[in-house]
VOKOL-850403 format. One record per atom (N, C-alpha, C, CB): x, y, z; residue in three letters; residue number from 1. Coordinates in steps of 0.05 Angstrom, whole numbers, plus 5000, padded with zeros to 4 digits. Glycine has a CB too. Layout:
 east north   up rest  nr
    X     Y    Z  ALA NUM
...
***
This chain:
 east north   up rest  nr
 5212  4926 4693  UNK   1
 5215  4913 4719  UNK   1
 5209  4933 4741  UNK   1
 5243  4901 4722  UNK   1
 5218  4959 4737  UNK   2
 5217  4972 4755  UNK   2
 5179  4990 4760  UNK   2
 5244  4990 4748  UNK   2
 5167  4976 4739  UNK   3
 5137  4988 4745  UNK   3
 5124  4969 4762  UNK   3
 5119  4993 4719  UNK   3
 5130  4941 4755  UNK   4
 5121  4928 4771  UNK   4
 5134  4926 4796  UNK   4
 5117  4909 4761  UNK   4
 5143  4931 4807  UNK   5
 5154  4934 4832  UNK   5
 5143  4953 4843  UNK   5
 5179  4937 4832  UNK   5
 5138  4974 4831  UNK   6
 5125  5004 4839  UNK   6
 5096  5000 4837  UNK   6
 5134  5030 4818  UNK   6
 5081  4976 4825  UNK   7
 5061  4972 4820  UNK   7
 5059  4956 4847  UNK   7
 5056  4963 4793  UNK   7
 5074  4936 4855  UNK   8
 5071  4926 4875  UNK   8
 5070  4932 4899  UNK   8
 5081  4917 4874  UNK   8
 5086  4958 4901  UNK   9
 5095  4968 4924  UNK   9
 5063  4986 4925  UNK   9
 5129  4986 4922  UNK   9
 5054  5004 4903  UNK  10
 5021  5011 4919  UNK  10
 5011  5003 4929  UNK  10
 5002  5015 4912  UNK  10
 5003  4977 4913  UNK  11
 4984  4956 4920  UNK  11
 4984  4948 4944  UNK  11
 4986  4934 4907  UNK  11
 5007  4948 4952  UNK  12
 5008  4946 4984  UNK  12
 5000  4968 4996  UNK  12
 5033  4940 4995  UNK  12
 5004  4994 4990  UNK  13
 5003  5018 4997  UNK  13
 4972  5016 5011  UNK  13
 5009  5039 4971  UNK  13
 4995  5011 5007  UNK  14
 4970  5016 5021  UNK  14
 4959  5007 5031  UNK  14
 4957  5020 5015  UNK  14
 4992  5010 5044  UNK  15
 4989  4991 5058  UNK  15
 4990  5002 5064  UNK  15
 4995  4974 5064  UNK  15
 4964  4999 5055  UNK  16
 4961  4997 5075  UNK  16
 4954  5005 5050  UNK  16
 4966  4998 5101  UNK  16
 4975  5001 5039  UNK  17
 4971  5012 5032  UNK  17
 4972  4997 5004  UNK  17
 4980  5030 5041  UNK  17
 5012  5016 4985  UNK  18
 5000  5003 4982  UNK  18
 5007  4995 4965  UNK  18
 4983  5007 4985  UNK  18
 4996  5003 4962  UNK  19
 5004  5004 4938  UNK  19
 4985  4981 4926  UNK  19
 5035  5002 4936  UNK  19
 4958  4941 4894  UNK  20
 4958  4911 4894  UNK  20
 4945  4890 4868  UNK  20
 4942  4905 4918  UNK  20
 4933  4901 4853  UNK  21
 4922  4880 4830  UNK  21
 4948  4850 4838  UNK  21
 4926  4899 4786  UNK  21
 4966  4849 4840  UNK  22
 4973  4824 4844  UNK  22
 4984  4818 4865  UNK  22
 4986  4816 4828  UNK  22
 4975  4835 4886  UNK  23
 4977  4825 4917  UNK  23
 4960  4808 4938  UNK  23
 4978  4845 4930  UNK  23
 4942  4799 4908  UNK  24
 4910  4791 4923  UNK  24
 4886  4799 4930  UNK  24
 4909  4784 4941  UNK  24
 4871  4794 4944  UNK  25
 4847  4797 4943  UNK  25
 4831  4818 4951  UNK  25
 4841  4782 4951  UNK  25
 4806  4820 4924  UNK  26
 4791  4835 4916  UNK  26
 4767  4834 4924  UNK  26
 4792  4835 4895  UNK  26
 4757  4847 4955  UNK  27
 4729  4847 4960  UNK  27
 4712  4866 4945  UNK  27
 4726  4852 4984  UNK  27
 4711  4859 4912  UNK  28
 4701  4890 4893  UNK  28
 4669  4886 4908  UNK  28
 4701  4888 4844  UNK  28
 4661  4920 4911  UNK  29
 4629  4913 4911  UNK  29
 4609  4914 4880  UNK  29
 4615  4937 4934  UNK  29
 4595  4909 4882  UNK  30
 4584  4916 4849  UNK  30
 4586  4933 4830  UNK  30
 4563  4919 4847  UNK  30
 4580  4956 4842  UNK  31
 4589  4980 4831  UNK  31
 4612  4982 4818  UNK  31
 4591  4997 4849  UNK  31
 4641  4965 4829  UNK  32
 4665  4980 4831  UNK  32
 4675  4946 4808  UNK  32
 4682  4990 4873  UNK  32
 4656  4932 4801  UNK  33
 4665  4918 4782  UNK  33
 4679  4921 4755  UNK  33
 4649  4910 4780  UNK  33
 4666  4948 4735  UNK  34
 4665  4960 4723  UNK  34
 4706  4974 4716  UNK  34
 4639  4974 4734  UNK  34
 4707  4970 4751  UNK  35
 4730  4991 4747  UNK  35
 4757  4967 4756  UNK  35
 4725  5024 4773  UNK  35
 4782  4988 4755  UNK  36
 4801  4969 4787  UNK  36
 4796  4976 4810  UNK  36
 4833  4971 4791  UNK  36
 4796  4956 4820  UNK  37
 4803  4962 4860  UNK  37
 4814  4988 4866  UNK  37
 4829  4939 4877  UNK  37
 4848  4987 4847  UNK  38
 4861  5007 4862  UNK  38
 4875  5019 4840  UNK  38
 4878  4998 4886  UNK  38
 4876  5042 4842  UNK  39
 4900  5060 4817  UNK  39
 4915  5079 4827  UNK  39
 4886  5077 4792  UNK  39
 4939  5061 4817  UNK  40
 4960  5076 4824  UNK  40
 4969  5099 4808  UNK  40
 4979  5060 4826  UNK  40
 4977  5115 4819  UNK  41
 4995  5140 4807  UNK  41
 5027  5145 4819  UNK  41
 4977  5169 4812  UNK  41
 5038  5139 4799  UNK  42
 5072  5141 4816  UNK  42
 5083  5167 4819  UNK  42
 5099  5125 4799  UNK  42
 5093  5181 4836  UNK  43
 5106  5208 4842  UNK  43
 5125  5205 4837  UNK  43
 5107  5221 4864  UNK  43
 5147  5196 4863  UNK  44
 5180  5198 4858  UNK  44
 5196  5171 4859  UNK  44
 5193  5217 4881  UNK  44
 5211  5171 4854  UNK  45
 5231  5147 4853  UNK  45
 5259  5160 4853  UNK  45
 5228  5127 4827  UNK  45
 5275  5160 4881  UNK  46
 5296  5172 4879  UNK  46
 5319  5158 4897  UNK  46
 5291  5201 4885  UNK  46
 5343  5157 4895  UNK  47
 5364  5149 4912  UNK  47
 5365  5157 4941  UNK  47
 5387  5156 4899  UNK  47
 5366  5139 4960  UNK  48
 5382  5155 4979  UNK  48
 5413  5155 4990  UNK  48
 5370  5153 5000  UNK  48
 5413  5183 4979  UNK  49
 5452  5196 4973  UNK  49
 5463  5167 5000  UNK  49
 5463  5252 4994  UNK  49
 5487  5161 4987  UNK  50
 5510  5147 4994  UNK  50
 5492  5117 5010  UNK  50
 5533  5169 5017  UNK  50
 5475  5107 5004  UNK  51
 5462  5077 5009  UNK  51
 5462  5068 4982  UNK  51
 5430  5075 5024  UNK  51
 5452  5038 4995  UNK  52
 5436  5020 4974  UNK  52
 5411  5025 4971  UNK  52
 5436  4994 4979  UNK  52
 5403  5038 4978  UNK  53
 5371  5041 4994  UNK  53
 5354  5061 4965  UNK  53
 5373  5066 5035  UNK  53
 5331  5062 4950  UNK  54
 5322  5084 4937  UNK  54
 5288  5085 4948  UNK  54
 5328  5082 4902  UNK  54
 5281  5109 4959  UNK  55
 5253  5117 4964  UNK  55
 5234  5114 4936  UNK  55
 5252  5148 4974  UNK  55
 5213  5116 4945  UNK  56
 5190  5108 4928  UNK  56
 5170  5122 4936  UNK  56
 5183  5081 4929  UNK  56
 5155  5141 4926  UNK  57
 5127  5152 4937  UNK  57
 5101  5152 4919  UNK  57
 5131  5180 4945  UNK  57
 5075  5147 4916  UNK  58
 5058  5142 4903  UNK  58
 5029  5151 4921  UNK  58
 5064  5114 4894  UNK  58
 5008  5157 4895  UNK  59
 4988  5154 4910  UNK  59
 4967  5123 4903  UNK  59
 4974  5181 4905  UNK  59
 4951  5117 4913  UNK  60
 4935  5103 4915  UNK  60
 4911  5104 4925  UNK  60
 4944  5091 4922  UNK  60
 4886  5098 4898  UNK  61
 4866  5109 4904  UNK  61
 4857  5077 4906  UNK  61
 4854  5133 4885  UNK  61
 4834  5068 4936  UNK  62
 4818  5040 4934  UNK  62
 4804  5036 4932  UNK  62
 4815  5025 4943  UNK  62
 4774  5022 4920  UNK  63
 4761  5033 4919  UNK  63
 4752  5023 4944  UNK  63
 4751  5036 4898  UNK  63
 4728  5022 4945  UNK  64
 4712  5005 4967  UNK  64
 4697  4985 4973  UNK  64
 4701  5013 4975  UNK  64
 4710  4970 4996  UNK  65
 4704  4945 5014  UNK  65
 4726  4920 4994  UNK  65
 4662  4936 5014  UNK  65
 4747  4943 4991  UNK  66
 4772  4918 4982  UNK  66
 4793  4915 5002  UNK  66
 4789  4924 4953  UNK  66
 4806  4891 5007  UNK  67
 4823  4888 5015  UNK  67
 4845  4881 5000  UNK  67
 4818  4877 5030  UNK  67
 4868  4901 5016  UNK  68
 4893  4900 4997  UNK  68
 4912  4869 4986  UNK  68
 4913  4919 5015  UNK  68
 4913  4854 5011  UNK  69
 4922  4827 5014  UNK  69
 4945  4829 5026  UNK  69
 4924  4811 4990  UNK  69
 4954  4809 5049  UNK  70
 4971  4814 5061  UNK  70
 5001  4806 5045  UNK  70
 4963  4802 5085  UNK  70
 5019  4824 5057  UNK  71
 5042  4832 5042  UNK  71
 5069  4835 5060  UNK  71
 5034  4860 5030  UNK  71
 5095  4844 5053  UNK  72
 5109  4860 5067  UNK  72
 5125  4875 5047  UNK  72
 5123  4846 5088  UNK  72
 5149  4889 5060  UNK  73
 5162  4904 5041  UNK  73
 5186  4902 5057  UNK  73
 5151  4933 5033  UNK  73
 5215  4898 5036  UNK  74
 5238  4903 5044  UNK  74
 5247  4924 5073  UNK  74
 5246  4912 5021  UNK  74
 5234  4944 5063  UNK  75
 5240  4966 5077  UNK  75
 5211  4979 5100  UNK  75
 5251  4988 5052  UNK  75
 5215  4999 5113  UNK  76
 5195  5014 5124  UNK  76
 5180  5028 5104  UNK  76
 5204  5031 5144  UNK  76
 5142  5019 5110  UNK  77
 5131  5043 5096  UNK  77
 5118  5069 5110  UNK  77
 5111  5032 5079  UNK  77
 5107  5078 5099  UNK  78
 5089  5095 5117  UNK  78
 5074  5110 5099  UNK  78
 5105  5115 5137  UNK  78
 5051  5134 5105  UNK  79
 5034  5135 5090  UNK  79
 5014  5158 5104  UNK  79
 5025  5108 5085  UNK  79
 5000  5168 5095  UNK  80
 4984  5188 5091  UNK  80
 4950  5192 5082  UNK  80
 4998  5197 5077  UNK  80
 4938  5182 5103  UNK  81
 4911  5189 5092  UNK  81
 4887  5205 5083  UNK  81
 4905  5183 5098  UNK  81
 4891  5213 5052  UNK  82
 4887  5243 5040  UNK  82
 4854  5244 5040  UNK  82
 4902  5248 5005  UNK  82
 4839  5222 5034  UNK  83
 4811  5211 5036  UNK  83
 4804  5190 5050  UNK  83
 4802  5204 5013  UNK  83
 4776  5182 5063  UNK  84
 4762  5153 5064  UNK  84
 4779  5148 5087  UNK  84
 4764  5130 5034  UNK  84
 4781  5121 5086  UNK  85
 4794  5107 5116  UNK  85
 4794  5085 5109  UNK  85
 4778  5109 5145  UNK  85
 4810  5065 5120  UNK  86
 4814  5038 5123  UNK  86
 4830  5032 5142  UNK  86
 4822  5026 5102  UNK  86
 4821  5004 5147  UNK  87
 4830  4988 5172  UNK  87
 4864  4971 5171  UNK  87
 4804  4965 5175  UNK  87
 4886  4983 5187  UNK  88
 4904  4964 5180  UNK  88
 4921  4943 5194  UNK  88
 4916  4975 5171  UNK  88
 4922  4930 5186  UNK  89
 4921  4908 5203  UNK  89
 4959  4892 5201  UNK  89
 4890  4884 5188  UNK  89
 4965  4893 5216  UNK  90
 4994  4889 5224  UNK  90
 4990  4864 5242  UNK  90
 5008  4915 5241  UNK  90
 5008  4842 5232  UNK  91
 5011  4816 5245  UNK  91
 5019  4820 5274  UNK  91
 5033  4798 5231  UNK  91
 5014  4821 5290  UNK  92
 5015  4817 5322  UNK  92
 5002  4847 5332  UNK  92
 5053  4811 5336  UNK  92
 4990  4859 5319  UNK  93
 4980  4892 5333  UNK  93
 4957  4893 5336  UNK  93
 4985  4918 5318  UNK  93
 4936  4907 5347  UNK  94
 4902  4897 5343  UNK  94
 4904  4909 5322  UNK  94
 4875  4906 5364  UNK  94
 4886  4911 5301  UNK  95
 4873  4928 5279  UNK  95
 4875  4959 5286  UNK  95
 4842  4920 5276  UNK  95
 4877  4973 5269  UNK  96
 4878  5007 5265  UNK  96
 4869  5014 5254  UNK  96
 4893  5022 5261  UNK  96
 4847  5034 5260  UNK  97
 4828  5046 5236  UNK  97
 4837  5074 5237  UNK  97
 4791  5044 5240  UNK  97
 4842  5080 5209  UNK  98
 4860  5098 5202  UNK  98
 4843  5119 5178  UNK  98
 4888  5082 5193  UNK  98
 4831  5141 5185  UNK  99
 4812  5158 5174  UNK  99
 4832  5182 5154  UNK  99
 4791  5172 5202  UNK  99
 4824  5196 5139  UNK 100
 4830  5224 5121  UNK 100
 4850  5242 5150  UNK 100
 4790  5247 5108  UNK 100
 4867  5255 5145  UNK 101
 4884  5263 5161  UNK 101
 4902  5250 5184  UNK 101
 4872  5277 5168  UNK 101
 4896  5226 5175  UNK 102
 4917  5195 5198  UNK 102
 4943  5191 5177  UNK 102
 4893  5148 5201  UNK 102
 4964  5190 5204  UNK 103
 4990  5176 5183  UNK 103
 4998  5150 5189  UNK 103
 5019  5192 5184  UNK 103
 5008  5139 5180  UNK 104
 5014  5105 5191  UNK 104
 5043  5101 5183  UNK 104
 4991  5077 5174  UNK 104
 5050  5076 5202  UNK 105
 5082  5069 5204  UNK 105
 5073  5037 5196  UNK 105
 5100  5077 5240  UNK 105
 5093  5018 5178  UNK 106
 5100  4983 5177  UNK 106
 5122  4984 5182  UNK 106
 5096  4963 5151  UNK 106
 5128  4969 5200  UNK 107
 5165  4962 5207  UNK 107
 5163  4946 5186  UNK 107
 5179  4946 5240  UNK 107
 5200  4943 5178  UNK 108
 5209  4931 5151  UNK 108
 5202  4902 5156  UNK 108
 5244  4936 5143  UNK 108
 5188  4887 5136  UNK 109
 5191  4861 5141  UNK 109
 5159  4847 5155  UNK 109
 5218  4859 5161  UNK 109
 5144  4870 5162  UNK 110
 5124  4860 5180  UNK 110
 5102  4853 5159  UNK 110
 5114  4882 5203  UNK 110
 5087  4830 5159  UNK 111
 5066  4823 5145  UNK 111
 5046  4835 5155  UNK 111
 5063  4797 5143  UNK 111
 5027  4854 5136  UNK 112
 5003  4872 5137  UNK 112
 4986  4861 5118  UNK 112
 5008  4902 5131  UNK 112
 4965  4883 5124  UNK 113
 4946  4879 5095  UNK 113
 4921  4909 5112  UNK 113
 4924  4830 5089  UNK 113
 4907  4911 5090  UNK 114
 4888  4934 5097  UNK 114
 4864  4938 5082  UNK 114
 4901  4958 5097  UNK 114
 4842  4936 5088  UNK 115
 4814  4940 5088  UNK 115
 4802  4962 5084  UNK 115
 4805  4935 5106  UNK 115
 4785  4971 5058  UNK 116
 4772  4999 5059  UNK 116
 4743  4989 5068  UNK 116
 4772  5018 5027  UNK 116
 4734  5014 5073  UNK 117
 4698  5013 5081  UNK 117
 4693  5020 5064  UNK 117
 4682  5027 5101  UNK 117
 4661  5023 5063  UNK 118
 4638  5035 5047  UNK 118
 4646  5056 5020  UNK 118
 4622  5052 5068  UNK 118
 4678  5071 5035  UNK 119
 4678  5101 5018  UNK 119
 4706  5096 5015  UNK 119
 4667  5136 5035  UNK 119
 4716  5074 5010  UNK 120
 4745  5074 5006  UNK 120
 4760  5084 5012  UNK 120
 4752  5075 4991  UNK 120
 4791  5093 4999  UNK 121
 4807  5112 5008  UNK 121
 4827  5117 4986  UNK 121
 4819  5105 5034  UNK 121
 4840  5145 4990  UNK 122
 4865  5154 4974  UNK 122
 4879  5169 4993  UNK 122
 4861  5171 4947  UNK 122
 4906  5144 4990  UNK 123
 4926  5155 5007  UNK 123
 4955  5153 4995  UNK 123
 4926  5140 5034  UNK 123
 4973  5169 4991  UNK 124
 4998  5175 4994  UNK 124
 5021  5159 5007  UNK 124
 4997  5194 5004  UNK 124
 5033  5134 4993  UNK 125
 5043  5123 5017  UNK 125
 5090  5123 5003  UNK 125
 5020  5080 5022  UNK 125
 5107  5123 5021  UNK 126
 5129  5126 5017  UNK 126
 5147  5100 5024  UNK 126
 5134  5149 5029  UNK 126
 5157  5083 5004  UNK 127
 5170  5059 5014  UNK 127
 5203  5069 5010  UNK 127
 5159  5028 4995  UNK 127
 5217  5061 5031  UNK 128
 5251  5060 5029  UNK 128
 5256  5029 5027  UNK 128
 5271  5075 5059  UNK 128
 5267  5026 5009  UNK 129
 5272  4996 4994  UNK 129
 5300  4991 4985  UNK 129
 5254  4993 4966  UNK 129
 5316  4973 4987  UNK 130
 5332  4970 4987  UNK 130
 5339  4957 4952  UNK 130
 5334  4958 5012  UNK 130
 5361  4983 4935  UNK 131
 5351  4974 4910  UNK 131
 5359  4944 4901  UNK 131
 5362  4993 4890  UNK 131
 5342  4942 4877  UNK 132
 5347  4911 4865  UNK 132
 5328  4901 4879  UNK 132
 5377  4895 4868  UNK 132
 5312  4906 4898  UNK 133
 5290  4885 4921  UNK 133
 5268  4892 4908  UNK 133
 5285  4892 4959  UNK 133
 5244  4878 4912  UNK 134
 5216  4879 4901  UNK 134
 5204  4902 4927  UNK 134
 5198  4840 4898  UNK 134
 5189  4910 4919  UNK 135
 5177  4934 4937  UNK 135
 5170  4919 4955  UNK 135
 5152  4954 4927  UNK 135
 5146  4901 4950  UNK 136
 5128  4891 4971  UNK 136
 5132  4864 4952  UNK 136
 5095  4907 4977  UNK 136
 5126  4850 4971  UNK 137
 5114  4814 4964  UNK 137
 5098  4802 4983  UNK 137
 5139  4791 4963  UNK 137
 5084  4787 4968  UNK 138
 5048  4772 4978  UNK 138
 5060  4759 4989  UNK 138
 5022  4757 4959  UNK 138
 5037  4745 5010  UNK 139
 5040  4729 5035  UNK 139
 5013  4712 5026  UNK 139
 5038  4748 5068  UNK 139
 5026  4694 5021  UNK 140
 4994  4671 5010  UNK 140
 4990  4660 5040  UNK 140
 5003  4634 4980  UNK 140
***
């Protein structure tokens, strides 16, 4: 239970992330058929001392011209763009294009989703989640 949640929570990642194979939709380009959209690699999973609350950090590689699908997450994410760039898109904010050395903030609860270009991206993203909660969950 707890991979898929962590699986979920990239897919978003990426949200912006991001962490998504079952967050929805896959703009694969041809090339990137062959492969997944997005692969996750999980880092940490740890408590935070005297809450309910446990962090989550992962990377997430996308490939390109996918979109993650819009999502939210219990908690605040945020995130780190180590490669590539994508666009992220937060329900009431204009769009943010967010390049290799950009960090990004989702308030808890806010429905996102995020867009790679041409050259995709791998970014680093950190969810505080409130335990027993699903990282992220789709927004049909």
């Amino acid at each position: 239970m707890h991979e898929l949640r962590y699986t979920l929570a990239l897919c978003a990642a990426l949200s912006c992330f991001a962490w998504t194979g079952p967050l929805g939709a896959q703009e694969k380009p041809a090339a990137a058929t062959d492969q997944q959209p997005i692969k996750r690699t999980p880092l940490q999973r740890f408590d935070v001392p005297g809450t309910a609350y446990e962090t989550v950090i992962g990377i997430a590689e996308i490939a390109p011209n996918v979109s993650v699908g819009r999502h939210t997450h219990p908690g605040p994410e945020s995130g780190y763009i180590i490669e590539g760039s994508f666009e992220l898109l937060i329900d009431g904010e204009p769009p943010r294009h967010l390049a290799a050395g950009q960090s990004y903030q989702v308030p808890p609860a806010k429905v996102h989703d995020a867009r790679t270009g041409p050259a995709g991206a791998k970014v680093i993203a950190t969810y505080v989640v409130e335990k027993g909660k699903p990282i992220a969950s789709p927004i049909e």
